[in-house]
C-alpha positions as CSV (number, residue, x, y, z in Angstrom):
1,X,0.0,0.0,0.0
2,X,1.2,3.5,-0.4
3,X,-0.4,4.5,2.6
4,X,0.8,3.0,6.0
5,X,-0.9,5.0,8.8
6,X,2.5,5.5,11.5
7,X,1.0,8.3,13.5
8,X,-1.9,10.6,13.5
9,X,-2.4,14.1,14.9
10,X,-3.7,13.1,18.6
11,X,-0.6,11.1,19.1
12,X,2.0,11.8,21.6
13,X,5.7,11.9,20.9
14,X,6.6,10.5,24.0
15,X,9.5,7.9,23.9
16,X,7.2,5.0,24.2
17,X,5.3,6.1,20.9
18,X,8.5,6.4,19.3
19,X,9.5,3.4,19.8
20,X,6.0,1.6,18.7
21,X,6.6,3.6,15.2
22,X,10.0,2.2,14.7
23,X,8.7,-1.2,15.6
24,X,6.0,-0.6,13.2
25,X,8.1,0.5,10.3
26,X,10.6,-2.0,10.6
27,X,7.7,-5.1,10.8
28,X,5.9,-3.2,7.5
29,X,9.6,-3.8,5.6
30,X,9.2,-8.3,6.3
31,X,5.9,-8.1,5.2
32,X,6.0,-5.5,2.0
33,X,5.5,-7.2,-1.3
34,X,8.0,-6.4,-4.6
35,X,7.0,-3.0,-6.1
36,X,7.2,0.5,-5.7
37,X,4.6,2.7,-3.8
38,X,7.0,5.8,-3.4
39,X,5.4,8.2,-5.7
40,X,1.7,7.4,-4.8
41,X,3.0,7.7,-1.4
42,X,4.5,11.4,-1.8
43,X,1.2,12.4,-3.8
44,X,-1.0,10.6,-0.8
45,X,1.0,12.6,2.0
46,X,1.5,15.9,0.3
47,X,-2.3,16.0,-0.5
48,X,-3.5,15.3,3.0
49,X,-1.0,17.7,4.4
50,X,-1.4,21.0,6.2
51,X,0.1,24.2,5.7
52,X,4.0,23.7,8.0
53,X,3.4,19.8,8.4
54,X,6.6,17.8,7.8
55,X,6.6,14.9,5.4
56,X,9.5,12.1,5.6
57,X,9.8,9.7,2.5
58,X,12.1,6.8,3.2
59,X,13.0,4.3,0.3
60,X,14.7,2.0,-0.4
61,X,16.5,3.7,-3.1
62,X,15.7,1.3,-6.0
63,X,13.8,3.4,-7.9
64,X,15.7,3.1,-11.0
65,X,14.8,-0.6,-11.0
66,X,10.8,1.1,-11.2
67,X,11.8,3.5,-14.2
68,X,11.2,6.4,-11.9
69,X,13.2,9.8,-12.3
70,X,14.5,12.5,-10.4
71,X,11.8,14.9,-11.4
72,X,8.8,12.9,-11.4
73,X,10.1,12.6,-7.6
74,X,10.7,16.5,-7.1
75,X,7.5,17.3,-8.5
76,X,5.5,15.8,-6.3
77,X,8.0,16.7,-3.2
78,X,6.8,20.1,-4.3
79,X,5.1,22.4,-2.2
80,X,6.3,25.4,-0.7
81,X,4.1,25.4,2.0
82,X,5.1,21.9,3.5
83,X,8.0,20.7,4.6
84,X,9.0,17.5,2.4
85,X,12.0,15.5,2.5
86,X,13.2,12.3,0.8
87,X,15.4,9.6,2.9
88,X,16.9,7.0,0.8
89,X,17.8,3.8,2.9
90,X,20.7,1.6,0.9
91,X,21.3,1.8,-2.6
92,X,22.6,-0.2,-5.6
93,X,26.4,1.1,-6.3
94,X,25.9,5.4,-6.5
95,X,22.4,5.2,-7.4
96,X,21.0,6.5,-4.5
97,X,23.8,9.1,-4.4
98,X,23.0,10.4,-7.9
99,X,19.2,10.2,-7.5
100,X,19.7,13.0,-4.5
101,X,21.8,15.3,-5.9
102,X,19.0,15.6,-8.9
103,X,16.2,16.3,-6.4
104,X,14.6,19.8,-6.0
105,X,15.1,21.7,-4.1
106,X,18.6,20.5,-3.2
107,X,19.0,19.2,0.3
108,X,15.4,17.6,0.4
109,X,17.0,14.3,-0.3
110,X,19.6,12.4,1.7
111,X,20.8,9.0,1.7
112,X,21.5,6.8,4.7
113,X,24.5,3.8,4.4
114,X,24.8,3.0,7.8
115,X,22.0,2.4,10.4
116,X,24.3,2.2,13.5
């Protein structure tokens, strides 16, 4: 699904929430089936979003595998009234690497190597 409810706006940050998104996240990645959601994902979140809300993408950075470009991912990332920001977990050789630099606006993309 491109849409996995994490949080919604009545929960707390507390630690123990935290800690219940992480768990959730990392049990959606065993059960996630082969295919790409990202961009139906950015257009889901962006169009529910308010005005100063902050949007985190993470990927797993094989989007070239999917045929999808830098600027079909920048134009949906695209709203000057929302704070949107691409996270790219792993990536096959520099792909991941590349793929950032050519997001817009520069610095709304980063890539993360190493989880520890």
């Amino acid at each position: 699904s491109a849409v996995i409810p994490l949080v919604d706006s009545t929960s707390s940050l507390d630690e123990k929430n935290q800690l219940k998104v992480l768990e959730s996240m990392y049990a959606h990645t065993q059960y996630t089936y082969a295919g790409d959601k990202t961009l139906e994902a950015i257009e889901s979140a962006v169009q529910k979003a308010n005005g100063g809300d902050l949007i985190l993408v993470i990927s797993d950075a094989n989007l070239k595998r999917y045929n999808i470009k830098a600027g079909e991912v920048s134009k949906r990332l695209d709203r000057h009234d929302v704070h949107t920001h691409l996270i790219m977990i792993g990536s096959m050789g520099e792909e991941a690497n590349q793929l950032a630099r050519k997001i817009t606006p520069k610095g709304h993309a980063q890539v993360c190597l190493d989880s520890s």
